[in-house]
C-alpha positions as CSV (number, residue, x, y, z in Angstrom):
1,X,250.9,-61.0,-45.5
2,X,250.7,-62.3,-49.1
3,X,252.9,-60.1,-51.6
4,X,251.8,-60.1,-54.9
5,X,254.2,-61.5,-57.4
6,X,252.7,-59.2,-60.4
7,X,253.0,-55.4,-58.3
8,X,254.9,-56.4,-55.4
9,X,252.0,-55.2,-53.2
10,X,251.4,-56.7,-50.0
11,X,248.2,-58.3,-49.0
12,X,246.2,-59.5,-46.1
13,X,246.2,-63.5,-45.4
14,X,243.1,-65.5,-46.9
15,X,243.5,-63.0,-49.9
16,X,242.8,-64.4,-53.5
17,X,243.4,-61.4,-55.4
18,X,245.8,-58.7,-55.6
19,X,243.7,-55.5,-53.7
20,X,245.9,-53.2,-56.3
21,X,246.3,-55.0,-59.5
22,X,243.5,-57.9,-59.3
23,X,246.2,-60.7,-60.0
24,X,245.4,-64.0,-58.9
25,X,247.8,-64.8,-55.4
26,X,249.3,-67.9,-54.9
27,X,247.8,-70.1,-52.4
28,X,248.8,-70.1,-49.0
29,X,248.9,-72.4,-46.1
30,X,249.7,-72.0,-41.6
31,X,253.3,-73.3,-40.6
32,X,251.8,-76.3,-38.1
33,X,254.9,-75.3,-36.1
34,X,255.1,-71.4,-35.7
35,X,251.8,-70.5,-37.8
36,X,253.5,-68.2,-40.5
37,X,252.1,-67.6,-44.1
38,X,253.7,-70.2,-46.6
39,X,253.3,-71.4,-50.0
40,X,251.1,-74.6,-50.0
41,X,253.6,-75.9,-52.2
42,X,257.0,-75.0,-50.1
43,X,258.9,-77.9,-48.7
44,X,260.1,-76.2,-45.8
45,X,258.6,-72.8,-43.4
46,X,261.0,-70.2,-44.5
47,X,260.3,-68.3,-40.6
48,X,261.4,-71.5,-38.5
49,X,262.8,-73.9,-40.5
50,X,260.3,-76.8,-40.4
51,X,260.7,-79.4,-43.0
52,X,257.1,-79.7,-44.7
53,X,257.5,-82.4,-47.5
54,X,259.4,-85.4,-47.4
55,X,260.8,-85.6,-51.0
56,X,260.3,-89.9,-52.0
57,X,262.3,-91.6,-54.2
58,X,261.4,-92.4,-57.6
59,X,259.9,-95.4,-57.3
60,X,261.6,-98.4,-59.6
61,X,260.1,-99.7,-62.6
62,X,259.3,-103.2,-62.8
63,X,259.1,-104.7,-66.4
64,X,257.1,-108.0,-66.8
65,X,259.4,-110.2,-68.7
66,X,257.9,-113.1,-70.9
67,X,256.0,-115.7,-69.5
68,X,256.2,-119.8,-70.3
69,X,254.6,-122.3,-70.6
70,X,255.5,-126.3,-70.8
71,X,254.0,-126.2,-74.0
72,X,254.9,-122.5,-75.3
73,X,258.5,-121.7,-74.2
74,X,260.2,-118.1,-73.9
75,X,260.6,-116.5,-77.1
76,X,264.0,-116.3,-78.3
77,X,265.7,-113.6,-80.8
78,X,267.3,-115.1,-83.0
79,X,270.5,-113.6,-85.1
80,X,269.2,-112.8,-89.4
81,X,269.7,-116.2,-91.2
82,X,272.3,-115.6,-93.8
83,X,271.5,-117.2,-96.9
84,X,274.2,-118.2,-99.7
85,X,273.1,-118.2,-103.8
86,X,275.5,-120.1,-106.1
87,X,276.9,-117.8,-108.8
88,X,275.8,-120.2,-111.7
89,X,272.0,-119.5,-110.0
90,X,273.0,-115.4,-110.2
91,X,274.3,-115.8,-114.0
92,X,271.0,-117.8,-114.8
93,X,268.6,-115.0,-113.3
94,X,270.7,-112.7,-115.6
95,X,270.5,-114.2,-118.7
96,X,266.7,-114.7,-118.1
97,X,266.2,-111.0,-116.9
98,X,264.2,-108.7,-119.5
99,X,264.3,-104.9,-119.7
100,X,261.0,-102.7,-120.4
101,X,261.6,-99.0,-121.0
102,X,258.5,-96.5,-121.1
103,X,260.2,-95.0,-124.4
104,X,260.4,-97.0,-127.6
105,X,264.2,-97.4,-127.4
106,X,265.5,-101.0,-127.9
107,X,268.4,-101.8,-125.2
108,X,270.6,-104.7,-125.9
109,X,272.2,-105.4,-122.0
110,X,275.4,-107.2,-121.8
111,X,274.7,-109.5,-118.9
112,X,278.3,-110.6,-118.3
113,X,278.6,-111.7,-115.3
114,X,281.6,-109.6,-113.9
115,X,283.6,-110.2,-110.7
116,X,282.5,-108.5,-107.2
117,X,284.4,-105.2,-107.2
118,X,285.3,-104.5,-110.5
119,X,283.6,-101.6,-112.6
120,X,281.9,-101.3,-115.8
121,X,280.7,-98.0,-117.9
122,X,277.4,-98.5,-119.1
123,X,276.5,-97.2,-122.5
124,X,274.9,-94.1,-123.1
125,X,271.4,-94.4,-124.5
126,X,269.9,-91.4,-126.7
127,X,266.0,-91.4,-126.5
128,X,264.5,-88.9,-128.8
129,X,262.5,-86.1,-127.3
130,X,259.2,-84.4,-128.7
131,X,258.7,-80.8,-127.2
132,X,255.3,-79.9,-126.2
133,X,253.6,-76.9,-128.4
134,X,253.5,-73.5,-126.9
135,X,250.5,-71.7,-127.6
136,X,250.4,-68.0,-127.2
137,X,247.3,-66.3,-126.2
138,X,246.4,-62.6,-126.8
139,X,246.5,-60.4,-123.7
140,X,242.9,-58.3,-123.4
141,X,243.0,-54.6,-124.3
142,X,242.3,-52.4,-121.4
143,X,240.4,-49.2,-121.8
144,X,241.4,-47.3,-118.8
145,X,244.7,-47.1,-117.5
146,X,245.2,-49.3,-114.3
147,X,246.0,-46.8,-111.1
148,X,248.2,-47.9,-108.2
149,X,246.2,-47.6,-105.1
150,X,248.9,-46.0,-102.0
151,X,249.3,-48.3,-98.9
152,X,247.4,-47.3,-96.2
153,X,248.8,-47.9,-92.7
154,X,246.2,-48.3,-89.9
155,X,247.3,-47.1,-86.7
156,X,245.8,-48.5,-83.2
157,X,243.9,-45.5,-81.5
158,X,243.5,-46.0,-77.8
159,X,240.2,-44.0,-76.7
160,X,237.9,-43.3,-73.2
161,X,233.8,-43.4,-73.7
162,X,232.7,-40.9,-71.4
163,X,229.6,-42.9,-70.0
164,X,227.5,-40.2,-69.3
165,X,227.2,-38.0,-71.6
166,X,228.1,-40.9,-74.6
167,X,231.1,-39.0,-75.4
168,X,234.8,-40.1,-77.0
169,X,238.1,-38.6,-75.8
170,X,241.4,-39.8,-77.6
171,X,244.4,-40.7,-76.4
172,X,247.1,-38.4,-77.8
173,X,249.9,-41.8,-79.3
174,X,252.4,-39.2,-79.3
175,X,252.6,-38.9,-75.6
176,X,254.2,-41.3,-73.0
177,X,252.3,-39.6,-70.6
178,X,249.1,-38.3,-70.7
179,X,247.4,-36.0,-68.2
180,X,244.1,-36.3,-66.7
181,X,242.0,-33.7,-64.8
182,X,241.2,-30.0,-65.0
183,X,242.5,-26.9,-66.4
184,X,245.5,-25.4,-63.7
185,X,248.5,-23.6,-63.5
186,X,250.7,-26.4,-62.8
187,X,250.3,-29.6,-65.0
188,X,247.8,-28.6,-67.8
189,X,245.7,-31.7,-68.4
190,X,246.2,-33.3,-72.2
191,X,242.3,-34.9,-71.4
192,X,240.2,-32.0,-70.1
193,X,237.0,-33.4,-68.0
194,X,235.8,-30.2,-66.8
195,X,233.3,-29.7,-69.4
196,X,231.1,-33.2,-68.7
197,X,228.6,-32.9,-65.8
198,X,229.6,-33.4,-61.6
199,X,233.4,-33.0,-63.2
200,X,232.8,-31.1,-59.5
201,X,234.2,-34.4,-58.0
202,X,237.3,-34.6,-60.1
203,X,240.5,-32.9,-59.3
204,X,242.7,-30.7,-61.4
205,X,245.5,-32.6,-61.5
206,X,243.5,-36.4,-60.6
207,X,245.5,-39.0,-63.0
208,X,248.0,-40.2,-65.1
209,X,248.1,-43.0,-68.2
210,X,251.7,-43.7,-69.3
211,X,252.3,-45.8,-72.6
212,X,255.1,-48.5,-72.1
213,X,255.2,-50.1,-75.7
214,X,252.0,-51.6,-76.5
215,X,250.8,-51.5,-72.5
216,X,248.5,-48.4,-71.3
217,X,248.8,-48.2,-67.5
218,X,246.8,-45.9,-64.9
219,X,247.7,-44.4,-61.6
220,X,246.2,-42.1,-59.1
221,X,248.8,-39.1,-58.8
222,X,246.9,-37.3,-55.3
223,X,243.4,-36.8,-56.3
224,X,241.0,-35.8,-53.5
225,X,238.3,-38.3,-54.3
226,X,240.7,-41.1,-55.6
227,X,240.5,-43.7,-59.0
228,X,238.6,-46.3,-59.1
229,X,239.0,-49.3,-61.7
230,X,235.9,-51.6,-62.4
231,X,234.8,-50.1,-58.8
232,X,237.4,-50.8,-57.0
233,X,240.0,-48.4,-55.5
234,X,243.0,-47.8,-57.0
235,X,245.5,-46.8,-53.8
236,X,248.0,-43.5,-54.8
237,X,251.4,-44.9,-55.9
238,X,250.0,-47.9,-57.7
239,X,249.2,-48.4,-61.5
240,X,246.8,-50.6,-63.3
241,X,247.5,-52.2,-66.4
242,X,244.3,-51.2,-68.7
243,X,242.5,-53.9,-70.6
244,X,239.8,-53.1,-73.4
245,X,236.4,-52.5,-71.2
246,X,238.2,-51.5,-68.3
247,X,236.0,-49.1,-66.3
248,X,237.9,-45.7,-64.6
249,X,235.7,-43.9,-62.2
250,X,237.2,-40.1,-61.7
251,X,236.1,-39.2,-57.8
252,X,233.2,-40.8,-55.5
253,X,229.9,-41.9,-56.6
254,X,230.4,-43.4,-60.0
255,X,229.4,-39.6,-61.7
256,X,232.7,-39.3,-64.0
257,X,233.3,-42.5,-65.7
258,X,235.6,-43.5,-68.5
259,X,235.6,-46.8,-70.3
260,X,239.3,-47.6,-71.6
261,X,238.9,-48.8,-75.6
């Protein structure tokens, strides 16, 4: 037996899907020693014990090192050369060094040269600064007065397309649970099928949707004929979580059937 992770529900051996929720199972393999149902990716049978996968080592990494040659030998790193400039060569740079600014202010540099470590203030240059013009353009006049448009908040409305007769029922958003079937004395239904044709088939009290959130979800609460979901069964006790296009057929034969928008 294969549960499903999804719904917990179990399933038969070979099985792809889920037979209540359609989720895809895990894959499955035989214990060679006592036969049970494993995952094909366990590393031991959790009936018997049996070790399945022998875990190996990392293998090591071998880096290729640099080759030679009698005529090419091994590169070497070598540390940065540290090169040493007399300070009469500094002092000449300096005294040869010239100063473009962008602005048309002259700047007469002092280029003593000072010892290493000791500080100097430079001198404060004042470059003169023209301010762009501002120009002010008149605003248009407006002949009618401009009126604020309200927000408009659009809500998400969940809906079922009757297929046979091409009609829309919707989904009451106020309610967490919403009642499907016929008119009775015990659970009045919130979505009344008895008016659409063979509604015959359908019980008075046949299904339930419950809202979690965001998530619509289906379940078969005892109905004589059963639920089906995209034609397939859904077993009493189980829910399906509803997808847009989902098909619900209400009793045997396909003659009720609601598509979940």
């Amino acid at each position: 037996m294969i549960v499903c992770p999804n719904c917990k529900h179990g399933n038969p051996d070979g099985a792809t899907n889920c037979e209540a929720c359609y989720t895809a199972l895990p894959a499955t393999q035989a214990c060679p020693t006592c036969g049970a149902s494993i995952s094909i990716d366990a590393t031991f049978c959790g009936q018997c014990g049996h070790k399945l996968k022998t875990v190996e080592p990392n293998s090591p990494i071998l880096l290729s090192g640099p080759t030679s040659t009698p005529d090419q030998p091994d590169s070497v790193c070598l540390p940065p050369t540290v090169i040493t400039i007399p300070i009469a060569a500094v002092s000449e740079l300096a005294e040869n060094a010239v100063v473009e600014l962008a602005t048309p202010a002259t700047i007469e540099p002092d280029l003593t040269v000072l010892p290493i470590g000791q500080e100097v203030e430079a001198p404060l240059v004042s470059i003169p600064v023209t301010p762009f013009p501002v120009t002010t353009l008149p605003l248009p006049e407006l002949n009618n007065a401009v009126t604020p448009v309200a927000t408009q908040l659009q809500l998400t409305v969940r809906q079922l397309l009757h297929i046979q007769t091409n009609t829309t029922l919707e989904i009451p958003p106020q309610l967490q649970i919403v009642h499907i079937g016929k008119p009775n004395d015990q659970i009045p239904p919130d979505i009344d099928v008895s008016g659409f044709p063979s509604a015959e088939v359908v019980s008075r009290i046949h299904a339930n949707i419950r809202v979690e959130g965001e998530s619509y979800y289906i379940e078969d609460i005892g109905s004589a004929n059963g639920t089906y979901i995209n034609h397939n069964v859904l077993p009493k006790g189980n829910r399906h979580l509803l997808r847009a296009g989902d098909r619900i057929g209400l009793g045997k034969g396909d003659l009720v059937t609601l598509i979940f928008q």
